[in-house]
Structure formats: C-alpha cells, structure tokens
N, CA, C and O atoms as CSV, one atom per row, in Angstrom:
chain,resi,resn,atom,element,x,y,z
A,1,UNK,N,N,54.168,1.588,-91.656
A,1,UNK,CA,C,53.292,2.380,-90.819
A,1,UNK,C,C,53.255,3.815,-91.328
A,1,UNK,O,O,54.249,4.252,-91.907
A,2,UNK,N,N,52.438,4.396,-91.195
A,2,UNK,CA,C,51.833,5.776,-91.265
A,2,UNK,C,C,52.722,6.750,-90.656
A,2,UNK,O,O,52.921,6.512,-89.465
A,3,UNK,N,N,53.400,7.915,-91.175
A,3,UNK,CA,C,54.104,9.143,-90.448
A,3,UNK,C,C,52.874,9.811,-89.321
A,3,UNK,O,O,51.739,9.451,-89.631
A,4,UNK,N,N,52.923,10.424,-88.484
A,4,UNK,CA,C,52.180,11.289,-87.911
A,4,UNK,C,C,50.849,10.748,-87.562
A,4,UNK,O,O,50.113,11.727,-87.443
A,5,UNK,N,N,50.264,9.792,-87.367
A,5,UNK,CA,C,48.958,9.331,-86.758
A,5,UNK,C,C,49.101,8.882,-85.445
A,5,UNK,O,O,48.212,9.209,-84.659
A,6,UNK,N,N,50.059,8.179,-85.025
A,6,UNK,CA,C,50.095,7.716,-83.289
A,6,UNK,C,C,50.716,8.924,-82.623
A,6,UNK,O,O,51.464,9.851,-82.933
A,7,UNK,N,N,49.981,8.434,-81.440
A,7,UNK,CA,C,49.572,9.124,-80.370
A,7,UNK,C,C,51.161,8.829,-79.487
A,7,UNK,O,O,51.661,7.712,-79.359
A,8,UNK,N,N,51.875,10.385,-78.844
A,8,UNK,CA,C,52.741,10.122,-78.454
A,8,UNK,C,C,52.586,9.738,-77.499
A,8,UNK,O,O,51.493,10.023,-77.010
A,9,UNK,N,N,53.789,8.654,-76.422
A,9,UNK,CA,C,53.838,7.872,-75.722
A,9,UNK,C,C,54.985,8.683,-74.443
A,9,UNK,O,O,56.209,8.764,-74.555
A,10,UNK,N,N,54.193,9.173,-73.351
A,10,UNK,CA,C,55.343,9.884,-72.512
A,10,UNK,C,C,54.978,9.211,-71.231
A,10,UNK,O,O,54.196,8.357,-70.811
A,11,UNK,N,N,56.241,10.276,-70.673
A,11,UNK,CA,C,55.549,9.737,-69.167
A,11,UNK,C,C,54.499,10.245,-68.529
A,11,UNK,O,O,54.175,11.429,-68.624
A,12,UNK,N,N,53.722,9.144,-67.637
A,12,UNK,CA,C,52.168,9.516,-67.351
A,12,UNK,C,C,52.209,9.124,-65.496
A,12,UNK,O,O,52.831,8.278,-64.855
A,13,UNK,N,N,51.352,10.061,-65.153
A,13,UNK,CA,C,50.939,9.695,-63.721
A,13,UNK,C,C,49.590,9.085,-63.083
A,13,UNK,O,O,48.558,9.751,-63.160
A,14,UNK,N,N,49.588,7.915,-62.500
A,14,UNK,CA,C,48.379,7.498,-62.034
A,14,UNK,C,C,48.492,7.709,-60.819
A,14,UNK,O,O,49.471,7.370,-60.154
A,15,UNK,N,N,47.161,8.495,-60.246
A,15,UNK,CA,C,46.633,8.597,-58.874
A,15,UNK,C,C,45.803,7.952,-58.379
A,15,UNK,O,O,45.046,7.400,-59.178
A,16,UNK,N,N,45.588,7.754,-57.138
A,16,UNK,CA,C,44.975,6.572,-56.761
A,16,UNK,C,C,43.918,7.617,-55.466
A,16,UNK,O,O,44.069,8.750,-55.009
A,17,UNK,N,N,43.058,6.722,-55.284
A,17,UNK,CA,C,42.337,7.294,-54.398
A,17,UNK,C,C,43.027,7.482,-52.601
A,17,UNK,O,O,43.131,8.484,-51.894
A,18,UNK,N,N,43.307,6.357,-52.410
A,18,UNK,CA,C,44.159,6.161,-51.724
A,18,UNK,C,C,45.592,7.748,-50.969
A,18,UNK,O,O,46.177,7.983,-49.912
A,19,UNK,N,N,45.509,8.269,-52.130
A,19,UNK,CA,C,47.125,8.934,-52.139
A,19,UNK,C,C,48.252,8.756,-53.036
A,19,UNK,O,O,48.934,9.580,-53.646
A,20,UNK,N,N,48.299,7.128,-52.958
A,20,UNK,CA,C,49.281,6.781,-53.941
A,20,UNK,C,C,49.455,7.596,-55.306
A,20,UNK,O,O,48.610,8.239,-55.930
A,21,UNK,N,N,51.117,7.321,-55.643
A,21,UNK,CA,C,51.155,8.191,-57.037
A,21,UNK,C,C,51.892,7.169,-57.573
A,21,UNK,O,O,52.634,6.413,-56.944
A,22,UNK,N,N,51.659,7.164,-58.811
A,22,UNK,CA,C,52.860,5.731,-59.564
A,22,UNK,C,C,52.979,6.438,-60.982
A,22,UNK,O,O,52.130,7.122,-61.555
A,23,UNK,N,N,54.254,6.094,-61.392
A,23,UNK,CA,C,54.829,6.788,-62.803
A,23,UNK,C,C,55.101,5.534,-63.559
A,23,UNK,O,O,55.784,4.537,-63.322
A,24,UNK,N,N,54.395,5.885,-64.481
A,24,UNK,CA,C,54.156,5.315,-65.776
A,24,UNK,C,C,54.629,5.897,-67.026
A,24,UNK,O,O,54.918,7.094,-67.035
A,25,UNK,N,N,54.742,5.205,-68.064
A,25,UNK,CA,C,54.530,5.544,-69.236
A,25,UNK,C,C,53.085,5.389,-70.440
A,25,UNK,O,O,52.678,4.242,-70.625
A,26,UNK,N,N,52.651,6.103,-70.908
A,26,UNK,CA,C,51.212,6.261,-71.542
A,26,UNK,C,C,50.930,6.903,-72.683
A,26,UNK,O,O,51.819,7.546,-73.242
A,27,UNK,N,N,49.893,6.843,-73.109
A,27,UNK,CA,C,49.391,8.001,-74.015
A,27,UNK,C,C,48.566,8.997,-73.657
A,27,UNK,O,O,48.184,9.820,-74.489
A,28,UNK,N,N,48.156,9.044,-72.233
A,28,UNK,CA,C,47.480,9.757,-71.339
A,28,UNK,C,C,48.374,10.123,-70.514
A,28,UNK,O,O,49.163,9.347,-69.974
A,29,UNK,N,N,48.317,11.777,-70.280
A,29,UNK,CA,C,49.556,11.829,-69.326
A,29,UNK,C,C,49.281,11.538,-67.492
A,29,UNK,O,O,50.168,11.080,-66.772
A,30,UNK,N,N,47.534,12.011,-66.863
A,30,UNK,CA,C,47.094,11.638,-65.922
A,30,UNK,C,C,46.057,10.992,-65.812
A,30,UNK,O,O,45.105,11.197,-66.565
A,31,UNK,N,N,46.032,9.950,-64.713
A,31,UNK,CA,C,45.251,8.661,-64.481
A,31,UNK,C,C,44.742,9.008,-63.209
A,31,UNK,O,O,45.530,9.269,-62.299
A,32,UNK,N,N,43.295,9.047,-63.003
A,32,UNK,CA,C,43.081,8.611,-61.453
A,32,UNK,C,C,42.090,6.855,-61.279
A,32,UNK,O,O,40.978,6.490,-61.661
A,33,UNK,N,N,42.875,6.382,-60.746
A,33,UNK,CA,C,41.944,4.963,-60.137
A,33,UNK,C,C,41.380,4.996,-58.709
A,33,UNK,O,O,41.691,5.823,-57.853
A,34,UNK,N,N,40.711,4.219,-58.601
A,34,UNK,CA,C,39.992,3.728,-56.950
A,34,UNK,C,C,41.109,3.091,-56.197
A,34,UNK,O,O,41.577,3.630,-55.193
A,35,UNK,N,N,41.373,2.406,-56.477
A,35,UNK,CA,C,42.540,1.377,-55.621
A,35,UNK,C,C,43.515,0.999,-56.701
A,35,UNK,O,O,43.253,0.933,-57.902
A,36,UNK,N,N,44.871,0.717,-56.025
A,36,UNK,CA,C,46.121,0.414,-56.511
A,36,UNK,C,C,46.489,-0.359,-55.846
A,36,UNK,O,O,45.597,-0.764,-55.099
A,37,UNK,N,N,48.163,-1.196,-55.593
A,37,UNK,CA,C,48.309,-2.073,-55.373
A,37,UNK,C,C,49.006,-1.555,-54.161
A,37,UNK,O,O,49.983,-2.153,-53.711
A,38,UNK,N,N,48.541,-0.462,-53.613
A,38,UNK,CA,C,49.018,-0.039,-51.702
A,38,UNK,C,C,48.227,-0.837,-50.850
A,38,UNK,O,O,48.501,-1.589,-49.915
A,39,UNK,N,N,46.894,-0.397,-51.547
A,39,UNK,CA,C,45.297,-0.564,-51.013
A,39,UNK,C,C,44.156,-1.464,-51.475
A,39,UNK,O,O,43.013,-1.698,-51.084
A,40,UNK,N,N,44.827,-1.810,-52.324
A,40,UNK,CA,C,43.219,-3.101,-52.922
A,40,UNK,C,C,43.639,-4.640,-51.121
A,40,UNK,O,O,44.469,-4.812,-50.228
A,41,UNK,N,N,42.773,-5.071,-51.488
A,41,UNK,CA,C,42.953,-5.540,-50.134
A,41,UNK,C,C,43.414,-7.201,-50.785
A,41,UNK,O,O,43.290,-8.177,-50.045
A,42,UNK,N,N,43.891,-7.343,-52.084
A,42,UNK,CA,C,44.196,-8.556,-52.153
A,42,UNK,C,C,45.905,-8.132,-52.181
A,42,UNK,O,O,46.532,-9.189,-52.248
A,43,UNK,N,N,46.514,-7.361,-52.162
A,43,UNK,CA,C,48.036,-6.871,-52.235
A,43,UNK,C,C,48.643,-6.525,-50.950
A,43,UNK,O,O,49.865,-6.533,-50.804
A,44,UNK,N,N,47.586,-6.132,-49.739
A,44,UNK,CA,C,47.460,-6.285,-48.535
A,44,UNK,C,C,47.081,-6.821,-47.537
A,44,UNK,O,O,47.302,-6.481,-46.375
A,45,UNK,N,N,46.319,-7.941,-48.032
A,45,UNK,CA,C,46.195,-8.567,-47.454
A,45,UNK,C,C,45.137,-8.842,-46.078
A,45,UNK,O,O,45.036,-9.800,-45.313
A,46,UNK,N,N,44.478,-7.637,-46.158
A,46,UNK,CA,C,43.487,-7.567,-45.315
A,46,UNK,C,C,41.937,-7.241,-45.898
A,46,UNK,O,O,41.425,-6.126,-46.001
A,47,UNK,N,N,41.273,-8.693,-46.290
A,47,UNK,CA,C,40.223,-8.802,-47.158
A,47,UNK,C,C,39.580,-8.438,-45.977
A,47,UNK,O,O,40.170,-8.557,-44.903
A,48,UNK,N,N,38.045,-7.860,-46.068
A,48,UNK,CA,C,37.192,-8.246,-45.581
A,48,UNK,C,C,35.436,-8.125,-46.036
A,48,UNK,O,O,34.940,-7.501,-46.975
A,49,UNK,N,N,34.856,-8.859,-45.124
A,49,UNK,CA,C,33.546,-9.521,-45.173
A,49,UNK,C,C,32.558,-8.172,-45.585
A,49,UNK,O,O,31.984,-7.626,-44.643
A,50,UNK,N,N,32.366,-7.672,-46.844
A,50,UNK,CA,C,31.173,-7.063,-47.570
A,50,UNK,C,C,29.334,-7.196,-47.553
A,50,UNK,O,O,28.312,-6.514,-47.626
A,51,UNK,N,N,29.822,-8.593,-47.401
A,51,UNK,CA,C,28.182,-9.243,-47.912
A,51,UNK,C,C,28.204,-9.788,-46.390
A,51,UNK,O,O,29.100,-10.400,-45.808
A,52,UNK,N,N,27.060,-9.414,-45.974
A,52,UNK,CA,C,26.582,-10.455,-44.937
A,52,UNK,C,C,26.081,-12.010,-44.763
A,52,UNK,O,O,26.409,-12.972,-44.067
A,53,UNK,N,N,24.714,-11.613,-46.191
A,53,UNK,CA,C,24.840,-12.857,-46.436
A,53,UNK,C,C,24.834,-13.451,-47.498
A,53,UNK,O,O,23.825,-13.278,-48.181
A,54,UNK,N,N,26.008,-14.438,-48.100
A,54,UNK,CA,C,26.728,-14.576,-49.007
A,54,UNK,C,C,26.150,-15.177,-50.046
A,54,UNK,O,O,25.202,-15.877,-49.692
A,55,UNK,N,N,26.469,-15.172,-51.822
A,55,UNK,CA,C,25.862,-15.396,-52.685
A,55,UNK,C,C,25.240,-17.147,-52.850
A,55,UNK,O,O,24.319,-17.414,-53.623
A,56,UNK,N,N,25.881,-18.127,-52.046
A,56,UNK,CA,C,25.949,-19.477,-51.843
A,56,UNK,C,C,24.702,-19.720,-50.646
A,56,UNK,O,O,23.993,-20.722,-50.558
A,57,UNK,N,N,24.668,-18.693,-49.905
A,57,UNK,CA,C,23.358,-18.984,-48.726
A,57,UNK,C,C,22.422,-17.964,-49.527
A,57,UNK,O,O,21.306,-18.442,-49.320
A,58,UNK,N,N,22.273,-17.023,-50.189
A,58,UNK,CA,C,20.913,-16.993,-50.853
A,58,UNK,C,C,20.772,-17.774,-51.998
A,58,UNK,O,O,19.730,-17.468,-52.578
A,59,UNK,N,N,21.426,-18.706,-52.593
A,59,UNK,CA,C,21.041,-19.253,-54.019
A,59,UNK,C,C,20.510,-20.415,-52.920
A,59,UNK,O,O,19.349,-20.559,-53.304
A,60,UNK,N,N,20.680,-21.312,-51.797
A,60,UNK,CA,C,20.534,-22.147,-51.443
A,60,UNK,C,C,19.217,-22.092,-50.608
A,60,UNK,O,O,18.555,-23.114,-50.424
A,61,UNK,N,N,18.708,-20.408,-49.911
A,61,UNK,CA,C,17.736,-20.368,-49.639
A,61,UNK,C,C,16.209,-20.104,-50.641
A,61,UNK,O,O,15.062,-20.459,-50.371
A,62,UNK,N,N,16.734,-19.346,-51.871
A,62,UNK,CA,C,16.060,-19.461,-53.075
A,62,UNK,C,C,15.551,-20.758,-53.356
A,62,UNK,O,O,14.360,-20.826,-53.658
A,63,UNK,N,N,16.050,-21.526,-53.324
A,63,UNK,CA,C,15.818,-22.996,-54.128
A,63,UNK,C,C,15.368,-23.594,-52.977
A,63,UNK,O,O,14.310,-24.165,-53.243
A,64,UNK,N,N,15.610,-23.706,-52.052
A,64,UNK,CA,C,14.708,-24.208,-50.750
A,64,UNK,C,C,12.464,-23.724,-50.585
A,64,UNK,O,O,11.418,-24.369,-50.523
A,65,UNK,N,N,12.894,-22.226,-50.589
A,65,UNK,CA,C,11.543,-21.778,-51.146
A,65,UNK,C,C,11.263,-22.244,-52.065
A,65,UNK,O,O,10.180,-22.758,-51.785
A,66,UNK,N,N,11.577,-22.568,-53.557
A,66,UNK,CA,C,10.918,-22.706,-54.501
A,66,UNK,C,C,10.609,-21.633,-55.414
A,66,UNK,O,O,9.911,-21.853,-56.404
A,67,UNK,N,N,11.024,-20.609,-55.185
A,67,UNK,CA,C,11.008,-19.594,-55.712
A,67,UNK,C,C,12.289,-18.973,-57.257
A,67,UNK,O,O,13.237,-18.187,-57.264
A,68,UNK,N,N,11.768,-19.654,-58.121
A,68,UNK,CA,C,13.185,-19.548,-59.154
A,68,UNK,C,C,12.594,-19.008,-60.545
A,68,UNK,O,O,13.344,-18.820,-61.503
C-alpha cells in the first residue's frame, strides 16, 4: 500500500434528528441522519399507518378499471 493517501480514521459523531448522539469511528468526524435506532419505528416498535390507501388496493383498483 501507498504511504500517505488514506484518509485518517478517528473518532466520529452521528446525530440524529431525533436528539440522539452515537460515537463512532470514521473518516468523517460529524454525521447527521433522520432516524437512528432510538426512533426509526422498526427498533421501537411503534409502526404506523402512512398510506391510507395502500399500494395492493390501488394496483387492484387500477386493473379493475382497465386503466394500465
């Protein structure tokens, strides 16, 4: 390998929208994300309903019309 071309590797902080702070190691020293694993709602467990009406009842009303 090459002397002096990589990128040093320290410790790094990711922020989360949320609040959360989590320490890492990186080549970037700060991170901000949308959700982390406080708040995504599959780590908590409290999914909920986005779509009203869901991708399986419009493909099924599409094709009922005739419209494709």
């Amino acid at each position: 390998m090459k002397a002096n071309i990589h990128p040093n590797y320290e410790e790094a902080t990711v922020h989360c929208a949320c609040g959360n702070e989590v320490k890492t190691r990186s080549t970037v020293k700060q991170m901000h994300v949308n959700t982390c694993s406080s708040c995504h709602p599959f780590f908590t467990g409290s999914a909920k309903l986005i779509d009203t009406e869901g991708r399986v009842d419009r493909f099924k009303k599409r094709f009922a019309e005739g419209t494709y």
